[in-house]
C-alpha positions as CSV (number, residue, x, y, z in Angstrom):
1,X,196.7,-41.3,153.8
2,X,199.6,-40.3,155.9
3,X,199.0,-40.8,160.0
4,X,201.4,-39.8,162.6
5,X,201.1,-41.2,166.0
6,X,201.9,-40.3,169.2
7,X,202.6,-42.8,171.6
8,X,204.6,-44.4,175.1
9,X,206.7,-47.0,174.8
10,X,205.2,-48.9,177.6
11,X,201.8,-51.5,177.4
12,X,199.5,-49.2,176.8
13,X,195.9,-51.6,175.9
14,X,194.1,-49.5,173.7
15,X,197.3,-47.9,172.2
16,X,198.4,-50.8,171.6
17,X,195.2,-51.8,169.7
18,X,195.5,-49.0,167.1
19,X,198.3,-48.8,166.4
20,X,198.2,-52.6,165.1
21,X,194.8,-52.3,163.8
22,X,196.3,-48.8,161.3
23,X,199.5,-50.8,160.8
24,X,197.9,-53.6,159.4
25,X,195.6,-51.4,157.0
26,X,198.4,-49.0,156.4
27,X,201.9,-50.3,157.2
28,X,204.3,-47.7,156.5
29,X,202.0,-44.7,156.3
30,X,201.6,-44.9,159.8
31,X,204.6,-43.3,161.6
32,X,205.4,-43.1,165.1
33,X,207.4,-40.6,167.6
34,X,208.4,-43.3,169.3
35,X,209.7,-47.1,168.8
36,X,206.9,-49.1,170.0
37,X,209.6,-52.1,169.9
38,X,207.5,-54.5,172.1
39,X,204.8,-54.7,169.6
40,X,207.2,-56.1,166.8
41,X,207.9,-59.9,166.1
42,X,211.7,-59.3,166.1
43,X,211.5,-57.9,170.1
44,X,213.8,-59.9,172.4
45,X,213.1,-58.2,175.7
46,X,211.6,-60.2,178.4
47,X,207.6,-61.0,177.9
48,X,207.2,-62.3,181.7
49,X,208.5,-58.9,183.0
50,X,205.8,-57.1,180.9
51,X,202.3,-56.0,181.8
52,X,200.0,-59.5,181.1
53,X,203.5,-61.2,180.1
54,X,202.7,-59.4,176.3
55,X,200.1,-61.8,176.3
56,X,197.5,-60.9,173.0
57,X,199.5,-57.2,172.1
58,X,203.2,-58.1,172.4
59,X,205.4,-59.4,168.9
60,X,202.4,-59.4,166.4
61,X,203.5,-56.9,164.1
62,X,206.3,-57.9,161.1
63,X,209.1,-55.5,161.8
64,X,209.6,-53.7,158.3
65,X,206.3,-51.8,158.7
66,X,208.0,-50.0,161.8
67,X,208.4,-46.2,161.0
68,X,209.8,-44.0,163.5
69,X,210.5,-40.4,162.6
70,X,212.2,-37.7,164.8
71,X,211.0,-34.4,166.7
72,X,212.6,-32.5,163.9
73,X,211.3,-34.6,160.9
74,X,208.3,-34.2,162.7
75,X,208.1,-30.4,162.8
76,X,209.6,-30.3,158.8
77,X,206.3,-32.5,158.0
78,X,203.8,-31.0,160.1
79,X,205.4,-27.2,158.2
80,X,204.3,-29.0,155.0
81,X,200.9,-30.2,156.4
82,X,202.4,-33.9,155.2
83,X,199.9,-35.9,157.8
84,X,196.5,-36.0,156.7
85,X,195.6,-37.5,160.6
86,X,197.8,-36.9,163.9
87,X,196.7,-39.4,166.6
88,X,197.6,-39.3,170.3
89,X,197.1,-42.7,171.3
90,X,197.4,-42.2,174.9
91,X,196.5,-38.8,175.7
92,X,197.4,-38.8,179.4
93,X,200.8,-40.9,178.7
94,X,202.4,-38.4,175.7
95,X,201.9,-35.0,174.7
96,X,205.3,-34.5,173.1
97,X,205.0,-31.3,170.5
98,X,201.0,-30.8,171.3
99,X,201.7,-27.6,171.5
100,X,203.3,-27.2,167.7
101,X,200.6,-30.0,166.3
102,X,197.7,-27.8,167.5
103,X,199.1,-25.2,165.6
104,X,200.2,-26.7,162.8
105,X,197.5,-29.1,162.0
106,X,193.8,-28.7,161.8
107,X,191.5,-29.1,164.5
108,X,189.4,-32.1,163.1
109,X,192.5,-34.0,162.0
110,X,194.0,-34.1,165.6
111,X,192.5,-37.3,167.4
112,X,193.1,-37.9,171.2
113,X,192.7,-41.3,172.7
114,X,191.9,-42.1,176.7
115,X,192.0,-45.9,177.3
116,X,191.8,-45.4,181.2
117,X,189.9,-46.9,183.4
118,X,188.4,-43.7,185.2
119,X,185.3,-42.2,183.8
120,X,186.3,-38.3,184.1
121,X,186.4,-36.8,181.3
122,X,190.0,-34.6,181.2
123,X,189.4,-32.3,177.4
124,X,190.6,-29.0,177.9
125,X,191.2,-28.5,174.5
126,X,187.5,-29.8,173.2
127,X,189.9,-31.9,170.4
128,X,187.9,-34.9,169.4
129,X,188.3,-37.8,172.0
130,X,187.6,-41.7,172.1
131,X,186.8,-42.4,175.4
132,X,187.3,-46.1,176.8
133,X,185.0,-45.9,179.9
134,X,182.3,-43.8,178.4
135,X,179.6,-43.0,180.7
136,X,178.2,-39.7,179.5
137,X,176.6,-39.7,176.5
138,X,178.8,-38.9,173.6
139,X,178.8,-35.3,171.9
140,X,180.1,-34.3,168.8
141,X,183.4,-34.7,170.2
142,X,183.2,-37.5,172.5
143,X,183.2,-41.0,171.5
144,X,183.2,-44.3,172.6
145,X,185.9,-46.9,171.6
146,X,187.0,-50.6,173.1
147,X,189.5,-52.7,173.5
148,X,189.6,-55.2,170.5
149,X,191.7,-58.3,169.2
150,X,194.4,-59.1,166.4
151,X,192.8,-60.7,163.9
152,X,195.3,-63.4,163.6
153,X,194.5,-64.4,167.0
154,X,191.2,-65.6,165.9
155,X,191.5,-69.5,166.7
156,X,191.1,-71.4,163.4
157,X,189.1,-74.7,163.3
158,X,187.0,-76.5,166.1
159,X,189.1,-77.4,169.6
160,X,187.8,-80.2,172.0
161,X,186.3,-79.4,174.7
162,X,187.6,-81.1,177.8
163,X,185.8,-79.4,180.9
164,X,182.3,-76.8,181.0
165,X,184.2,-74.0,183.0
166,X,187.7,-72.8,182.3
167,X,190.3,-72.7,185.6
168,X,191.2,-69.3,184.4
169,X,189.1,-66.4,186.5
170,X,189.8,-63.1,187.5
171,X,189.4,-63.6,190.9
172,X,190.8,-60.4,193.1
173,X,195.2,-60.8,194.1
174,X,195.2,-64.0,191.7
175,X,198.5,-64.8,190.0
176,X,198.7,-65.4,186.3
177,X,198.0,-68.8,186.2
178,X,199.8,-69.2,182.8
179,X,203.5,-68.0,181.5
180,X,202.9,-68.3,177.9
181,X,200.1,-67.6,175.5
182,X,199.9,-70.8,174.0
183,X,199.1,-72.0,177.2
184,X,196.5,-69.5,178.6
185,X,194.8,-69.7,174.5
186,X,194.6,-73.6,175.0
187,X,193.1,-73.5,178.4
188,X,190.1,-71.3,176.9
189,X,190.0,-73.8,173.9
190,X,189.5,-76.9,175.9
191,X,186.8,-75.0,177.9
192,X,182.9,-74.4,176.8
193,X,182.8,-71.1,179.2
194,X,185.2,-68.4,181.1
195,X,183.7,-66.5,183.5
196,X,184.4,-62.5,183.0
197,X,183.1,-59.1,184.8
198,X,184.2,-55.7,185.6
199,X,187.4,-55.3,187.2
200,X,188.7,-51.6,187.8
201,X,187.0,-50.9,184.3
202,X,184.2,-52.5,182.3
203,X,186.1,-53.6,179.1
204,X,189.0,-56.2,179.7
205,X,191.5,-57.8,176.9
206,X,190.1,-60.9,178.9
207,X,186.8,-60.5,177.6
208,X,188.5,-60.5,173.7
209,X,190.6,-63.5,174.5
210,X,187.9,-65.7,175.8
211,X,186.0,-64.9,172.7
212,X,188.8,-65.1,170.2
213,X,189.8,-68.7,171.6
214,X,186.1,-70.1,170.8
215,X,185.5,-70.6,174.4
216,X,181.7,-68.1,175.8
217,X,182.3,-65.8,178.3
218,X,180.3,-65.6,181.2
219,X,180.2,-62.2,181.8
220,X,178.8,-61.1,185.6
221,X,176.2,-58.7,186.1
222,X,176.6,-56.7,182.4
223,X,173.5,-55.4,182.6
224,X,175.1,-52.9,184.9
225,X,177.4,-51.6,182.3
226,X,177.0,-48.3,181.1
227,X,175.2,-48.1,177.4
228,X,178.3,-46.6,175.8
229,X,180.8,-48.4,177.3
230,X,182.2,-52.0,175.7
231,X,179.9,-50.5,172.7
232,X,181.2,-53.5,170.7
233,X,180.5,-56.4,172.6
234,X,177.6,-58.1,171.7
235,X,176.1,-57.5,175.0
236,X,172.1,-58.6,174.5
237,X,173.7,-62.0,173.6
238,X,175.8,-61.4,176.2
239,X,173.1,-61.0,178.9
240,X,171.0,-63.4,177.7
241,X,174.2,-66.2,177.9
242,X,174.7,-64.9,181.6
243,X,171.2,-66.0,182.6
244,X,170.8,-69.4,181.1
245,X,174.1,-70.7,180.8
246,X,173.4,-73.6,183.1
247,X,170.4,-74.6,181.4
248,X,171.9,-74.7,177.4
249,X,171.1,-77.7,175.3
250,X,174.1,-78.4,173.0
251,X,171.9,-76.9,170.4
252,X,172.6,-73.9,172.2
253,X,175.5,-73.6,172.9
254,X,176.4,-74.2,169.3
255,X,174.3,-71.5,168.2
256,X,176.2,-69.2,170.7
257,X,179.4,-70.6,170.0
258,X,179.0,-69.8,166.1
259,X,177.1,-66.1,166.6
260,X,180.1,-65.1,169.0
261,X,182.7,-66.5,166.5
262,X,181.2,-64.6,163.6
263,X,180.9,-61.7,165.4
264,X,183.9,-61.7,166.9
265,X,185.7,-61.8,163.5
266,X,183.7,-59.2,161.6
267,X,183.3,-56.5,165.0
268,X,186.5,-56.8,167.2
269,X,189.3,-56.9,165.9
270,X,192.2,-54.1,165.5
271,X,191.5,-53.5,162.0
272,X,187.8,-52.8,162.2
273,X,188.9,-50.9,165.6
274,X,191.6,-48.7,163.1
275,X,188.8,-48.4,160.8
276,X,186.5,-47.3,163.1
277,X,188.4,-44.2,164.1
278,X,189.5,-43.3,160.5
279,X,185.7,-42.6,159.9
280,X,185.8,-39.9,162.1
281,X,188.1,-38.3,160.0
């Protein structure tokens, strides 16, 4: 399957969850408009001048699966219906050659992607749309999708546990507490929970970093969350963890600990997030 991409070449969260999750399915099938060079293992710019210091997203990918083609390679392909799927992974960030993809290519093969944190719904074009903040009911061309996690960011083996709540919180005009990953990953790892909620959207990497790092989020008042939003997130367990929290046994927790690990491998990472939208195709 050949897939060309659309993207920015800024942090763009849920952008920069596909495109890993269909570059580690489909390495070099996957071509890009643009270099997404921050998302490669040989980038040397600056992390601590990124959004969230590249913390989760940034230098994960190995750097001979990039493919970046041009405007006019583009146009020669799309004249030879070469792409079998054209993506837009941030639909309000790049529309470069829209015009000639819509018609060039299909209808059901073009895939928009709107990882904002608003809940309008912007579709002119009724082209088929995964929706981060979903709070409609989905249609035959409205869908939900979430944030997710690199599966090689899934904490391996048991860490110790040092204190019950972790320091890090996502308190309103905080500072990042932590300059490196290894730091903010061992600070979840040496904690039992994390506290988590809704900041100016529902789904937060935050919540996929907690989990990934072993640690249970506490996650604030998700009963309020919209049905299709965070669609992913185990959010019963969730719910029920937010109530009784205080009151676990180890037994407990160990039961939660193990469900949210083996969830969290098998639901949320970027592969089964790139698989995911491939069977819409």
């Amino acid at each position: 399957m050949k897939i060309l991409v659309f993207g920015k070449a800024a942090c763009d969260y849920l952008q920069d969850d596909i495109y890993h999750g269909l570059k580690s399915l489909m390495g070099t099938e996957v071509e890009a408009n643009v270099n997404l060079a921050y998302l490669y293992k040989d980038f040397n710019g600056d992390l601590l001048s990124m959004y969230g210091r590249g913390i989760s997203y940034a230098k994960n990918i190995d750097p001979v699966l990039r493919h970046v083609v041009s405007p006019q390679e583009i146009s020669q392909k799309l004249d030879s219906s070469y792409y079998d799927m054209v993506i837009y992974l941030s639909m309000h960030r790049c529309d470069q050659q829209l015009v000639e993809v819509i018609q060039k290519v299909p209808r059901e093969k073009i895939f928009f992607c709107d990882g904002d944190d608003y809940v309008e719904i912007k579709n002119p074009l009724g082209i088929k749309l995964f929706k981060r903040e979903l709070t409609i009911e989905p249609t035959d061309s409205i869908f939900p999708i979430s944030f997710a996690i690199p599966e090689e960011k899934i904490v391996i083996g048991e860490g110790v546990k040092t204190h019950f709540m972790s320091i890090e919180a996502p308190v309103d005009g905080r500072r990042y507490q932590f300059t490196k990953e290894e730091d903010y990953y061992r600070e979840y790892q040496s904690s039992m929970f994390a506290v988590t909620h809704k900041r100016w959207g529902w789904d937060c990497k935050r919540h996929y970093e907690i989990l990934c790092n072993k640690c249970i989020p506490v996650f604030l008042e998700i009963d309020k969350c919209p049905p299709h939003t965070m669609k992913t997130l185990p959010r019963k367990l969730l719910s029920e963890i937010e109530k009784s929290y205080k009151e676990a046994t180890p037994e407990t927790y160990t039961a939660w600990s193990e469900e949210l690990y083996a969830y969290t491998k098998e639901h949320l990472t970027t592969k089964k997030l790139a698989q995911y939208m491939l069977g819409y195709l």
